[in-house]
Each structure stands twice: as C-alpha cells, then as structure tokens.
N, C-alpha and C positions, 0 to 999 in steps of 0.2 A: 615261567614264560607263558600267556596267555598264545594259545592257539588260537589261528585266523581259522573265521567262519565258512565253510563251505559258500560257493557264491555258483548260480549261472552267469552266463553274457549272453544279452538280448539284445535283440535288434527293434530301434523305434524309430518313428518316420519311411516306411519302409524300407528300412536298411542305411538311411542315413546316416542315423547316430546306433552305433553299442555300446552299451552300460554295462557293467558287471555288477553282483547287488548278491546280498545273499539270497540263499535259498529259503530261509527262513524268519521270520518276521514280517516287516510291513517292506513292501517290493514296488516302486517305483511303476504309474504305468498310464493309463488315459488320464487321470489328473494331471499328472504332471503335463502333457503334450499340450492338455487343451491349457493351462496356465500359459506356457509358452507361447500357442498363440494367439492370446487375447493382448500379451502386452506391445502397447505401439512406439519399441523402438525402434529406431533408424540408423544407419550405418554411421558407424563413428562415436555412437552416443554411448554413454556407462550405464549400468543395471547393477545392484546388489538384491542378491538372491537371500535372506532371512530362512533359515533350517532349510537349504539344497541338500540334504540327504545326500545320496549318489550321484547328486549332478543331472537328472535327466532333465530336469525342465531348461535348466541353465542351455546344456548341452542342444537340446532340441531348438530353442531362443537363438542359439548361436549360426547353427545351421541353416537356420529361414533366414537371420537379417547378417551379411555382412562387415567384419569389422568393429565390431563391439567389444569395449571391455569390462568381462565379467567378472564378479568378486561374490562367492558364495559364503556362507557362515554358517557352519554346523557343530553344535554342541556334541554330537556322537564322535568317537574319534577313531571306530574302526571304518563307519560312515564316510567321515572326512577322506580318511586314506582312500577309500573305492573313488569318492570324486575324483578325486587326484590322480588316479590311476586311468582311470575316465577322460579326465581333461587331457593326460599326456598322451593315450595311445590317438586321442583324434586329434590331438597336435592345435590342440585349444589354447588361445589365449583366456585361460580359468583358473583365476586367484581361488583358492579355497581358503580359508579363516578358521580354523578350529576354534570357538568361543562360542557362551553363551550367548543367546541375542539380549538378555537383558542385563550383562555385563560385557558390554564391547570392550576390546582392546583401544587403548587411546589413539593409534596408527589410523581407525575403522570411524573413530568418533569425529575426526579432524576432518575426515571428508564426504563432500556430499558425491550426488548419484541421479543424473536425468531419470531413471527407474530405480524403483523396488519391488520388489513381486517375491509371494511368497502365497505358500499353501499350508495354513497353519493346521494343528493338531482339527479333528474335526469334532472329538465327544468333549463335552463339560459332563466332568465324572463326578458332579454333585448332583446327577442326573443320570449317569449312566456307569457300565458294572466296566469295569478294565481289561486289558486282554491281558492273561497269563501269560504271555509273550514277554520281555523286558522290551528288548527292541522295536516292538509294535506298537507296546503302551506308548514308548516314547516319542514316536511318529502320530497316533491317531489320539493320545488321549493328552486332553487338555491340563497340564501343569503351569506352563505359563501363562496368564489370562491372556485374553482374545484383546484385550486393551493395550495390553504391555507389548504386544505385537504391532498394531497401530501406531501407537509412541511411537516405539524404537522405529519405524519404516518411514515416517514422518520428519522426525528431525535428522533419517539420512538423504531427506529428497532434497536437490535443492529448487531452487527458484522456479514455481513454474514445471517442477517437475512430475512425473506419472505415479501413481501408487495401484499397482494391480494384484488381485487375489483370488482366487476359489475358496469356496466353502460349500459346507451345508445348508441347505434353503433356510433350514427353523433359527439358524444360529443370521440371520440378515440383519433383522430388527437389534443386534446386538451389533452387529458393523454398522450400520448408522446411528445408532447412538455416539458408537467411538469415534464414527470423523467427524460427526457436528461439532465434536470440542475441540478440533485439532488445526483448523482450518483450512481442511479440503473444502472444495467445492468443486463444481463437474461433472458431480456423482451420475455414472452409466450402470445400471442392472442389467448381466443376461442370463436371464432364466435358463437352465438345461435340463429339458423332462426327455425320458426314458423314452417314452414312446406318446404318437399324440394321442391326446384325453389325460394324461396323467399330469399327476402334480410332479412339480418341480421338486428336483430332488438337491442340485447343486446348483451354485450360483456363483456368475464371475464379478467383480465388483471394481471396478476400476476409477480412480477421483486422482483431483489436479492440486497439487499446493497452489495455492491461490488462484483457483479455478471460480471461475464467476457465471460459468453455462448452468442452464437450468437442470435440474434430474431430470434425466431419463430412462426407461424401463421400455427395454428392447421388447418385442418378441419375442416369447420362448422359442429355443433351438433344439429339436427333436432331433435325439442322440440316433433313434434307430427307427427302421424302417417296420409297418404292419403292425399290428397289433398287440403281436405275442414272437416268444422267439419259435422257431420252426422248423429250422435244422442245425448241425453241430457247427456250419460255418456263419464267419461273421452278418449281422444286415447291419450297419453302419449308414445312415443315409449319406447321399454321392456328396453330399458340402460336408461332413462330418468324414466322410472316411478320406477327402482331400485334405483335413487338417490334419489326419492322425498318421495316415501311410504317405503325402504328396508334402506336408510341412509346412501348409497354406494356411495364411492367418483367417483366424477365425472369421464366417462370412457375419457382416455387417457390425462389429466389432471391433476384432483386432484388426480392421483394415478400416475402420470407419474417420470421417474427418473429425481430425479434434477441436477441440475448443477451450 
C-alpha cells in the first residue's frame, strides 16, 4: 500500500481558495492564479483545465467568475485525488478526470468547452537537465510536446471558443507556430517581466477558434514593484497583488473586450 505524500494547505487569493498540495515537488502558486485570471470566462460558461495538478488555477477561475462548470484532467493520480479533495472542501462544482491529455477518455472527447486553459510543462529537456524530483519532473519538464498540448486544447474548444495559457517567454515562438496550424486566430500576448527594465520572463497567450482579430502584444505587466527586492515582505505592484490576493482579472487582459 502506497503511503500518501505529506501535503500543506495554503491559502490563495487572499484566503479565498485553500489548496492542499504536497510538501514536496512542484507546488502550485502565482502561475497558476495569474493563468486563472487572464482566462475570460463568464458565468454560466464551461472551461476544461488540461494537467490541473491540485486544482489551484481551476479553483482560483472558479472564485472570480460565478457559476462555471469546470472539468480538470490530470494524468498524476495522487495529484488528481488533492484536486478532488480541493474541489470538495470548497464545495466546487470541479469534475477532475484522471487521464493522460494525449489519451482522453471517450466521455472527455465527445465534448467540447467555451475554455481551455492550461499551464503546460515549462523545460524542453532536449535543452535542459531534469529535476531529481519524480513529481516535479512531471509538472515542469516537458514530456508531452508543447504541440500535442495545442491539439488536444483545440479540438476541445468549441465554436468560437477561448484557448488560454502561461508559459515561458523563450518557449513563444514555439506557441505560435503551433496555433498557426490549428486554426486560432485572435492571438493576444501579455508579456510578464519581473521588474521594469527586465526581459520578460513568462508569457500569457490567449487565441479564439476561429478568431479573425488581428495579434495583439499587450504591454508588458510588471509583476513587482522597484528595482531589486528589498525586504523579506512581498512588493507585488497594487494591479498585480489585486489579481493574486483580491482575485481580479488580470488588468487589460483577462478583463479586456474580446473579439
């Protein structure tokens, strides 16, 4: 009998949502919050979440927009169980899916989803060294190509529908290749640098199944305040620490007009 993993419970959104997560490996935390609120859905509407780990972005998504029904898919299966245990104690409407994303269950394949939103692996490890971690590797290091992510999010959007993402900056030009073939259009960039002067380090990427708006490339959004960090407490700038602790869609983004 496989022993369960030591976990904390954290609080995100300032106390909105608790997560439980382990202690060890890759831990849920300002990725996921800001994924949640860049995607623009609306109350009523459906989202499947592609590798929701513990739930937190699902979870977060859920908290800001009322009445959505979400459906996560994680291939980890002590992962899955934490969602689950996640989506119950906040009394979540949150399907979890134990399954690979690039072997859906037929039940998953039958149906589409106004969103997809998902925060894929971020190394391609024909480039970079792996974590000694099992359960870290298989959160940050790239096993499923970054393509087979696209597919799969694609042919669950339907008509008209949103496809949202975070990623690493360098890994971009590898996201636009993979929607040009797939028939998004829409395509929104929002750069996220560290602090201003700095290069961007992640990137939100959001595009429309048959989206006919021109690309656009936001603004970079400066995650932090000053130059340099300068004491042990957070500098979050006030539109940045409104999305992470207040659970406000991201400014000129996840709250901008679509098309």
């Amino acid at each position: 009998m496989t022993a369960t993993p030591p976990v904390t419970r954290d609080a995100l959104l300032g106390g909105k949502v608790w997560i439980s997560q382990p202690v060890r490996g890759y831990r849920a935390g300002v990725d996921a919050v800001l994924l949640a609120s860049a995607c623009p859905a609306r109350p009523g509407e459906s989202v499947l979440e592609l590798g929701c780990g513990v739930g937190a972005a699902a979870l977060c998504l859920m908290a800001r927009v009322p009445g959505l029904a979400v459906t996560g898919v994680e291939r980890q299966v002590e992962m899955a169980a934490l969602a689950r245990t996640n989506a119950a104690e906040a009394e979540a409407a949150f399907e979890v899916v134990t399954a690979d994303l690039a072997a859906l269950p037929p039940t998953l394949r039958e149906r589409s989803f106004a969103h997809v939103i998902f925060n894929p692996p971020y190394f391609d490890r024909s480039a970079s060294v792996a974590s000694p971690d099992s359960a870290r590797e298989a959160a940050m290091g790239e096993e499923t190509p970054l393509g087979t992510w696209l597919d799969v999010a694609t042919k669950r959007l339907a008509p008209r529908g949103w496809l949202t993402l975070i990623q690493r900056a360098e890994r971009l030009p590898d996201i636009l290749a993979g929607l040009g073939g797939l028939g998004l259009g829409s395509i929104a960039v929002q750069p996220l640098v560290p602090r201003t002067g700095r290069p961007s380090s992640l990137v939100l990427v959001r595009a429309r199944k048959d989206g006919r708006a021109p690309f656009t490339l936001h603004a970079p959004l400066v995650l932090h305040a000053g130059s340099h960090h300068t004491s042990d407490g957070e500098d979050y700038t006030d539109a940045v620490r409104a999305v992470l602790r207040d659970g406000a869609a991201l400014p000129g983004f996840g709250n901008a007009t679509l098309a």
